[in-house]
C-alpha positions as CSV (number, residue, x, y, z in Angstrom):
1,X,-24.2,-15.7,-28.3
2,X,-23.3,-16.5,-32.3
3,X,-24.9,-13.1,-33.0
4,X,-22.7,-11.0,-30.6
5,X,-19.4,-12.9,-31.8
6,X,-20.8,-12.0,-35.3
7,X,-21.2,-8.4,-34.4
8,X,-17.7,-8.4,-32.5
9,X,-16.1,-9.9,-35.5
10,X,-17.6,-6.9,-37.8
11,X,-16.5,-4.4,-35.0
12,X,-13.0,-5.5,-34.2
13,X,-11.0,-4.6,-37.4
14,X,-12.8,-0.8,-37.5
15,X,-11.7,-0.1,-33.7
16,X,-8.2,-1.6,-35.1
17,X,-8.1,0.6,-38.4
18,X,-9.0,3.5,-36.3
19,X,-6.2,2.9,-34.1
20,X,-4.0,3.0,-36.4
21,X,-5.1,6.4,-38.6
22,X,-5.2,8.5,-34.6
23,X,-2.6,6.1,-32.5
24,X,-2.6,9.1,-30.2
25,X,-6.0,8.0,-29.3
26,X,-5.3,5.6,-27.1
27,X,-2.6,7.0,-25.1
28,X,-5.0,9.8,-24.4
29,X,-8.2,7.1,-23.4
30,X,-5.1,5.5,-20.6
31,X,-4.7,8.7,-19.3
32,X,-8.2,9.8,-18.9
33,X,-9.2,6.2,-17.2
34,X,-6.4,6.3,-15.3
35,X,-7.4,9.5,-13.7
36,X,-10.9,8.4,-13.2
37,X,-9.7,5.6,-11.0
38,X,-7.7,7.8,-9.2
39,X,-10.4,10.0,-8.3
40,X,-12.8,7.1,-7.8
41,X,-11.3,4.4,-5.5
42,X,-11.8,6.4,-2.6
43,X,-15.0,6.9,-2.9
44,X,-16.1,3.0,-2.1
45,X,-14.6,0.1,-1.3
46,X,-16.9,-1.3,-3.9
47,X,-15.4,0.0,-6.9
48,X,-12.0,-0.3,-5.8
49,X,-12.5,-4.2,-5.4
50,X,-13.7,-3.9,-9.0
51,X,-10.9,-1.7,-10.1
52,X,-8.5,-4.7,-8.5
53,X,-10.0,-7.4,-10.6
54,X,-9.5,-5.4,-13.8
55,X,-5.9,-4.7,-12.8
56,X,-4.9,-8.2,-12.0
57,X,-7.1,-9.1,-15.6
58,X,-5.2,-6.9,-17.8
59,X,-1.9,-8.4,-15.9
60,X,-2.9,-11.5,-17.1
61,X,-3.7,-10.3,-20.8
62,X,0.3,-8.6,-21.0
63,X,1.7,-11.8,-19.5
64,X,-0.4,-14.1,-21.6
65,X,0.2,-11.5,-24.8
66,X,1.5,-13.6,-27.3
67,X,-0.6,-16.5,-26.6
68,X,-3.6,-14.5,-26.5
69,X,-2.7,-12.7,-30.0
70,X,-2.6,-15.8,-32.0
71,X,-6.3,-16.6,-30.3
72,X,-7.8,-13.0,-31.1
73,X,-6.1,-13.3,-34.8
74,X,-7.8,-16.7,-34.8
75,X,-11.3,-15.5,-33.8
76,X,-11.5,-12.0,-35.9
77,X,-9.4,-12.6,-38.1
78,X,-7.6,-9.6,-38.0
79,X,-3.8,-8.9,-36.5
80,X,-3.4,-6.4,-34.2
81,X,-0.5,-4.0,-35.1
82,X,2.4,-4.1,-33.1
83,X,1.6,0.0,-32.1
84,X,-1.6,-1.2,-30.9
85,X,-0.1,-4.0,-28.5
86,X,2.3,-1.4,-27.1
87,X,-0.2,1.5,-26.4
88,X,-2.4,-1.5,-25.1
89,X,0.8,-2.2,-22.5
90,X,1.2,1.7,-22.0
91,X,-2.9,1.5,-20.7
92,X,-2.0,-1.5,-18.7
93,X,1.2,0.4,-16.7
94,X,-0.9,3.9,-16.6
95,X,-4.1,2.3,-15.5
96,X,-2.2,0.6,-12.3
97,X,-0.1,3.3,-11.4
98,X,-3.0,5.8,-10.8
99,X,-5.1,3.0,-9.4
100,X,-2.3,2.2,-6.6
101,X,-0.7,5.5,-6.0
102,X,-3.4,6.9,-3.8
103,X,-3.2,3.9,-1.5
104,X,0.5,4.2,-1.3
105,X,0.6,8.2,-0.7
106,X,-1.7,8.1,2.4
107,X,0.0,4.8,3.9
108,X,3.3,6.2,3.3
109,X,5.4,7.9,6.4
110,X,6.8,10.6,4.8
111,X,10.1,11.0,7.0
112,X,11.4,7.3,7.0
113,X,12.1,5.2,4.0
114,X,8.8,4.5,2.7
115,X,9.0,7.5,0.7
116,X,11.9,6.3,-1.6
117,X,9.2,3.5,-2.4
118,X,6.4,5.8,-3.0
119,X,8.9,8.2,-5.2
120,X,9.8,5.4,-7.4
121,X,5.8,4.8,-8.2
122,X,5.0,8.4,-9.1
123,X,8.2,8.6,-11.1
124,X,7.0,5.6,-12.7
125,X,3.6,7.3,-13.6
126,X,5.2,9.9,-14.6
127,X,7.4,8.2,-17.3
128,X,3.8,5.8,-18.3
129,X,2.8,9.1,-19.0
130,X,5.1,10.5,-21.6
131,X,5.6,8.9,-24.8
132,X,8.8,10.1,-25.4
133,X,10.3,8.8,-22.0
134,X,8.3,5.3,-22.1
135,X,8.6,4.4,-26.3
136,X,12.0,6.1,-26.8
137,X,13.8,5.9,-23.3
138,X,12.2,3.0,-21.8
139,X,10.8,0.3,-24.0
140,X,13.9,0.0,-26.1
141,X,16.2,-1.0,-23.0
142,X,14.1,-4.1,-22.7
143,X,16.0,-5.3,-19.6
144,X,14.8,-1.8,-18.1
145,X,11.2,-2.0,-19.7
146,X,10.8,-5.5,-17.8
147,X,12.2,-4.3,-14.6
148,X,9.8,-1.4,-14.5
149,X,7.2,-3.7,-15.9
150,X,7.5,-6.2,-12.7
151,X,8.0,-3.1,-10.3
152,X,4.7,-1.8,-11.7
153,X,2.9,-5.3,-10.8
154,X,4.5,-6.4,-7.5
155,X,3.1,-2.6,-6.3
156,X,-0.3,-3.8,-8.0
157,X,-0.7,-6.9,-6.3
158,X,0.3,-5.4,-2.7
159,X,-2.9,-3.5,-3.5
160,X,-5.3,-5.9,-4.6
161,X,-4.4,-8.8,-2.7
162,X,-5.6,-7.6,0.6
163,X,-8.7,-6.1,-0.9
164,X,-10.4,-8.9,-3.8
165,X,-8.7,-12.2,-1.3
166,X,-8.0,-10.5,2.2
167,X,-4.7,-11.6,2.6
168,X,-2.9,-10.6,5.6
169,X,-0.2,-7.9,4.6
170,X,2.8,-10.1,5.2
171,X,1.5,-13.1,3.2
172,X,0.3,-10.2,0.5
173,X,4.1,-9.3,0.8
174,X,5.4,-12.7,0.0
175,X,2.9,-13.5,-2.7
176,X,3.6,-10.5,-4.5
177,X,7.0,-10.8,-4.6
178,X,6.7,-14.3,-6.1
179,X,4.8,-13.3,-8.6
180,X,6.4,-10.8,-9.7
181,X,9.6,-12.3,-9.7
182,X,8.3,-15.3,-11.3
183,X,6.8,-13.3,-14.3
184,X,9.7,-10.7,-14.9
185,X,13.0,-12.6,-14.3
186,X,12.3,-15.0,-17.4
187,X,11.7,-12.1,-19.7
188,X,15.1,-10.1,-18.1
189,X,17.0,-13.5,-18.4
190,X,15.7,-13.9,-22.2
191,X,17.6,-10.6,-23.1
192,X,20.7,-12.2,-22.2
193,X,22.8,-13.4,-25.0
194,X,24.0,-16.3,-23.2
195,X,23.3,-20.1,-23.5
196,X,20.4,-21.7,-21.7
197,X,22.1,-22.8,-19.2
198,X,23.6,-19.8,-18.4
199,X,20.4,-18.0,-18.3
200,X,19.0,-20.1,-15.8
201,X,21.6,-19.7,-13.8
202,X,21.3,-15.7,-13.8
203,X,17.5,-16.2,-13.3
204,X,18.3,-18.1,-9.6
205,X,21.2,-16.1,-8.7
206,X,19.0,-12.8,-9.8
207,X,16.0,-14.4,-7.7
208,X,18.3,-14.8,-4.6
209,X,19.2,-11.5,-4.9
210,X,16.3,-9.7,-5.0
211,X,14.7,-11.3,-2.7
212,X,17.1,-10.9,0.1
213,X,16.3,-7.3,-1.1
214,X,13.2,-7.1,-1.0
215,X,12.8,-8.9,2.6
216,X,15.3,-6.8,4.2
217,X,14.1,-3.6,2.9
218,X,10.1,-4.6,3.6
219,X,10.0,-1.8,6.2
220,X,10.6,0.6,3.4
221,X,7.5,-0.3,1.5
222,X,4.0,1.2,3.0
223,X,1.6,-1.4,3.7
224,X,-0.8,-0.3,0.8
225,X,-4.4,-1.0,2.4
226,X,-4.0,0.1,6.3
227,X,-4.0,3.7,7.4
228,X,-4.8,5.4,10.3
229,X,-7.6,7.4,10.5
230,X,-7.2,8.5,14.2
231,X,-5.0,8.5,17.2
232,X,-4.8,9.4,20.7
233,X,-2.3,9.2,23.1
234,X,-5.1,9.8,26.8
235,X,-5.2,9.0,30.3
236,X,-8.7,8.6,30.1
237,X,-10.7,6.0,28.0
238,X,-14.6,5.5,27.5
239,X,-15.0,2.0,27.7
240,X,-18.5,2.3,26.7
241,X,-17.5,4.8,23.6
242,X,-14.4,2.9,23.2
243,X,-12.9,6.3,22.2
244,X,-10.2,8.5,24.3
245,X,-12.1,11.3,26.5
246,X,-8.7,13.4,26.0
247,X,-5.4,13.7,23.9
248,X,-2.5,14.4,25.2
249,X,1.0,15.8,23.8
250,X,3.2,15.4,26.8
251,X,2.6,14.1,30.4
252,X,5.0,14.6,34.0
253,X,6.0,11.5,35.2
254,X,4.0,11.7,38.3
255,X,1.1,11.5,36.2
256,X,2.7,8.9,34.5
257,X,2.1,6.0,37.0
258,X,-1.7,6.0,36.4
259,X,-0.9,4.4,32.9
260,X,-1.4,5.6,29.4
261,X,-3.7,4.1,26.5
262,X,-2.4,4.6,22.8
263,X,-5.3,4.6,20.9
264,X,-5.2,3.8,17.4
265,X,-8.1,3.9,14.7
266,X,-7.1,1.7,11.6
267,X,-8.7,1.6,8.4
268,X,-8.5,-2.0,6.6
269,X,-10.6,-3.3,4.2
270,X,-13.3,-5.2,4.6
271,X,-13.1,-9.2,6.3
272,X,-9.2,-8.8,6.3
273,X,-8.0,-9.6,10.0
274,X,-4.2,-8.8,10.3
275,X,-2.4,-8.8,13.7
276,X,-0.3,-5.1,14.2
277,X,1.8,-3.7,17.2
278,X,2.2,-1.2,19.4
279,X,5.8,-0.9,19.9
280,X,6.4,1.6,22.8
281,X,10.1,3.6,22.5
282,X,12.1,6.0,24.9
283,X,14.1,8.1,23.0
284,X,14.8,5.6,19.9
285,X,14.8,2.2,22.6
286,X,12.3,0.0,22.3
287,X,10.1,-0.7,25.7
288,X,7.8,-2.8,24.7
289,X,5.8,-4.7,22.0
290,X,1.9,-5.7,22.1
291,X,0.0,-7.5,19.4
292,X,-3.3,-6.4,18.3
293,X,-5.7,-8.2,16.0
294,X,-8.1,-5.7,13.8
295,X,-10.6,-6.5,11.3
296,X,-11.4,-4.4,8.2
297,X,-14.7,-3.1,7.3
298,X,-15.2,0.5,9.0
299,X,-14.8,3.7,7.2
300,X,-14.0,5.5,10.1
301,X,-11.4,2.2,11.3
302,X,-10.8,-0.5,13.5
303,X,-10.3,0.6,17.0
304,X,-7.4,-0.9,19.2
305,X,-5.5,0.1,21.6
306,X,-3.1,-1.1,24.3
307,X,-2.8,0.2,28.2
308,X,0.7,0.9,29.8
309,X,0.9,1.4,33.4
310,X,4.8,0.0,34.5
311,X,7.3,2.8,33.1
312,X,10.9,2.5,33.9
313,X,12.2,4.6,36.7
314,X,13.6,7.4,34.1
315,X,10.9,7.9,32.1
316,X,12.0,11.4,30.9
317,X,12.3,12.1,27.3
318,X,10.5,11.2,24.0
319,X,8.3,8.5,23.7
320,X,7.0,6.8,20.4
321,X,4.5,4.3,19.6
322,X,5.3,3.1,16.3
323,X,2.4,1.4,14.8
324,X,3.6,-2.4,12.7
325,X,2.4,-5.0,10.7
326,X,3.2,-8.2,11.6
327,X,5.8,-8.0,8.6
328,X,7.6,-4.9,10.1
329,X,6.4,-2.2,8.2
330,X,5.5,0.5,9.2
331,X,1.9,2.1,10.0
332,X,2.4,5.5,11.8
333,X,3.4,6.7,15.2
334,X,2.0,8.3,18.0
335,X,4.1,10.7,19.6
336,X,4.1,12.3,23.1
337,X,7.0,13.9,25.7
338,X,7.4,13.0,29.4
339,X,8.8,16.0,31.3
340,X,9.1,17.4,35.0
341,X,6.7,19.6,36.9
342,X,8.4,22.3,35.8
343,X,8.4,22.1,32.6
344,X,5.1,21.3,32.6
345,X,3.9,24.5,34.2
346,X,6.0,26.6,31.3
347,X,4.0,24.5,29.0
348,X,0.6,25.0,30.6
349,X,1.3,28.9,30.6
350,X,2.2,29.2,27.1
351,X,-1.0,27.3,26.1
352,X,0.5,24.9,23.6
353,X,-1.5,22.8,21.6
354,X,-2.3,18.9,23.0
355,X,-3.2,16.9,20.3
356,X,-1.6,14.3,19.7
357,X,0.8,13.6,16.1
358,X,1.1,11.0,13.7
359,X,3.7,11.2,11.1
360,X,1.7,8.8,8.6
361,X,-1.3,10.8,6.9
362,X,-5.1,10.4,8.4
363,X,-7.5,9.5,5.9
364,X,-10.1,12.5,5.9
365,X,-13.1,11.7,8.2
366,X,-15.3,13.2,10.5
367,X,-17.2,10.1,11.3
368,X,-17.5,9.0,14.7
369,X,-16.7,5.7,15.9
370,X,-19.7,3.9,16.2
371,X,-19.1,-0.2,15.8
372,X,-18.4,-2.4,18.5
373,X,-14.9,-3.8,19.2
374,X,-13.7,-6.8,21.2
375,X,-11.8,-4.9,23.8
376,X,-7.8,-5.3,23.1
377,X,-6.8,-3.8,27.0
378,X,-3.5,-6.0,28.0
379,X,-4.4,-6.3,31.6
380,X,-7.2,-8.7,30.5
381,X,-4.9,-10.3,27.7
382,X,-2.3,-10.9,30.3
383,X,-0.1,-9.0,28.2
384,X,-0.4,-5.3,30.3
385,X,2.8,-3.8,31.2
């Protein structure tokens, strides 16, 4: 143990004087991992657990900086220069961006307001990116620099959250909004020429604030870790398969009174349990609501579904299942028409397509369900209508 703090203590200052003859360097090395973890959370859960616990590390190493300076200084004694610190920080804001932008582009429902969330993190990565935006634009405005700083790490710990503790999605909300807040209000307050007082009182008003923000616009950010991976909007359901025999894209209402099963597929990760909804709509109303309790763990996802079989006398018109969390945000949604006889015969001649749609991207898979799944129909819940 002496001999490997020995050889770190003869290592350190090199790596720092090297540093600072080709600062360029390490810009470059943030971009390059970055990229790597891009390309390689997807490819097991696994590494992306492992990816998490590095984030939320080098989190703690910027929050801790100055603390942790005067230990390093201590223990090698060498400083680090201030340009190392702040390529360090660049690495730290790169790094998580690409680690939590692909969860957030294939959970994000494109045509709603998830995507002005999403937009905000690759413009983000896009500034982390390029010097001249993040030294010159960015880090001088320190109130800014903060602000995009807790932005970066509230995003972060949506992500990791669910997957290293398997929190629940709404609880992973809440937490990560109070640490985030927590961590960046102090620094935006300290920038405030004001008496102490004062800034205190800016910290709780701006804490107020942005919370009521955040809580009321939580439908707008994508629930990071849960995607769909298939649907199915069918009339007929293997029970033994637990997988729709057929998909359908619109229905008469005659056939209508035989029920309908919306069939969802949802990939979590692994041991998280999270409650989600089917909310059934007729043209924009809501019909009904029915709670749904997955569990993460299969690639190909978690299968639930819920069973319909009471419509309302006029049932014509556009019908939506809008997949939920539990804190209101939104999954995808199933999509599917109830016309008359007649129009069902035009569409039967022109051969149109009957699949059904989702407007939140399916995670590529050919696998085919092949787990077990306590059975989630509503007539046995009590819950059927």
């Amino acid at each position: 143990m002496i001999a490997m703090v020995n050889t770190l203590k003869g290592w350190v200052p090199r790596v720092v004087a090297i540093t600072e003859r080709v600062p360029w360097a390490i810009p470059l090395f943030g971009f390059g991992s970055g990229l790597a973890s891009f390309f390689l959370v997807e490819r097991k859960e696994e590494i992306a657990q492992f990816i998490a616990v590095m984030m939320l590390a080098s989190w703690c190493w910027l929050t801790l900086e100055k603390v942790l300076r005067r230990y390093f200084a201590r223990w090698f004694g060498v400083q680090l220069p201030p340009p190392v610190l702040n390529y360090f920080a660049q690495i730290v804001h790169q790094e998580s961006l690409f680690f939590i932008i692909p969860f957030f582009f294939i959970t994000t429902a494109w045509n709603s307001g998830q995507m002005v969330f999403t937009g905000l993190l690759l413009v983000s990565a896009f500034i982390s990116i390029i010097d001249p935006l993040y030294f010159r634009w960015l880090a001088p405005r320190r109130w800014l620099y903060f602000s995009f700083h807790g932005v970066t790490l509230f995003a972060v710990l949506l992500t990791a959250l669910p997957i290293i503790f398997q929190l629940p999605t709404w609880k992973s909300y809440i937490w990560s909004l109070a640490i985030a807040l927590a961590i960046t209000l102090p620094n935006v307050a300290s920038e405030l020429a004001w008496r102490w007082w004062q800034r205190t009182l800016a910290i709780i008003l701006l804490a107020a604030v942005v919370t009521l923000l955040a809580l009321v616009l939580r439908p707008w950010v994508p629930p990071a870790t849960l995607w769909l991976t298939e649907v199915a909007i069918t009339q007929q359901f293997d029970g033994e398969k637990r997988a729709p025999e057929t998909s359908l894209k619109s229905i008469t209402e005659q056939q209508l009174q035989s029920g309908l099963y919306a069939y969802t597929a949802i990939h979590a990760p692994r041991g998280l349990r999270e409650r989600i909804y089917h909310v059934w709509t007729l043209n924009g109303k809501p019909i009904d609501k029915v709670a749904l309790e997955i569990n993460g763990g299969r690639q190909a996802g978690y299968r639930a579904w819920s069973h319909k079989v009471n419509f309302p006398a006029n049932s014509l018109g556009r019908w939506q299942i809008h997949v939920m969390t539990e804190a209101n945000q939104l999954i995808g949604v199933l999509r599917f028409n109830v016309v008359t006889a007649m129009d069902a015969a035009a569409v039967n001649d022109a051969h149109l397509d009957s699949s059904a749609e989702t407007i939140t991207p399916a995670s590529p898979s050919s696998a085919t369900p092949d787990g077990l799944m306590k059975e989630q129909l509503l007539e046995m819940t009590g819950q059927n209508k």
